[in-house]
C-alpha positions in Angstrom: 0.0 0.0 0.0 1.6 3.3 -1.0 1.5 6.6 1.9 -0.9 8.8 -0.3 -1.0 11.7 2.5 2.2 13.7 3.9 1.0 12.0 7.5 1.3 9.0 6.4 5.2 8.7 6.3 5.9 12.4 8.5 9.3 12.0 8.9 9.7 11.5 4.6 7.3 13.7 3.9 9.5 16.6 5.6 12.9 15.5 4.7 11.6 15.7 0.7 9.2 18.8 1.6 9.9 22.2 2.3 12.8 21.5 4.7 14.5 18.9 2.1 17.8 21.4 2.9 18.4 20.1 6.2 18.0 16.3 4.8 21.2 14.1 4.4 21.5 10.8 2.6 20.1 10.0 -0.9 17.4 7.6 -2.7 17.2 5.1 -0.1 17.1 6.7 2.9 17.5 10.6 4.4 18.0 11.9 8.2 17.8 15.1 9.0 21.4 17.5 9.9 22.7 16.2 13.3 22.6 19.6 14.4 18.2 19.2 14.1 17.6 16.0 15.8 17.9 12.2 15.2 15.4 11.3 13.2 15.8 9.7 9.9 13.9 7.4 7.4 14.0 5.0 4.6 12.9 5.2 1.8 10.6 1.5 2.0 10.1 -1.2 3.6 12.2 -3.8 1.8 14.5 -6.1 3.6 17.2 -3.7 3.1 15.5 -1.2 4.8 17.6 -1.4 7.9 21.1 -1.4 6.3 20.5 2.2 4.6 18.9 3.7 8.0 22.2 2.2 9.4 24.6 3.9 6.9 23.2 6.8 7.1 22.9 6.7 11.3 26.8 6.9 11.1 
């Protein structure tokens, strides 16, 4: 089932949105600056999911 409203996925939906400057990573998955929080986000939820949140947490 795909998110079809911004609440669906909120942490996406801002890192892509109107504060997609302060996102870092790429396709797969984005956190936000370290200097903003700790939150961060993959892009799906394939079994891979995990490894890019994990490269991107470091």
């Amino acid at each position: 089932m795909a998110a079809t409203h911004p609440l669906d996925r909120p942490i996406r939906s801002m890192l892509t949105g109107r504060r997609a400057h302060l996102a870092e990573g790429g396709a797969r998955a984005l956190r936000i600056d370290r200097s903003y929080g700790v939150f961060g986000v993959a892009a799906d939820a394939g079994e891979r999911r995990e490894m890019h949140v994990l490269v991107i947490a470091k």
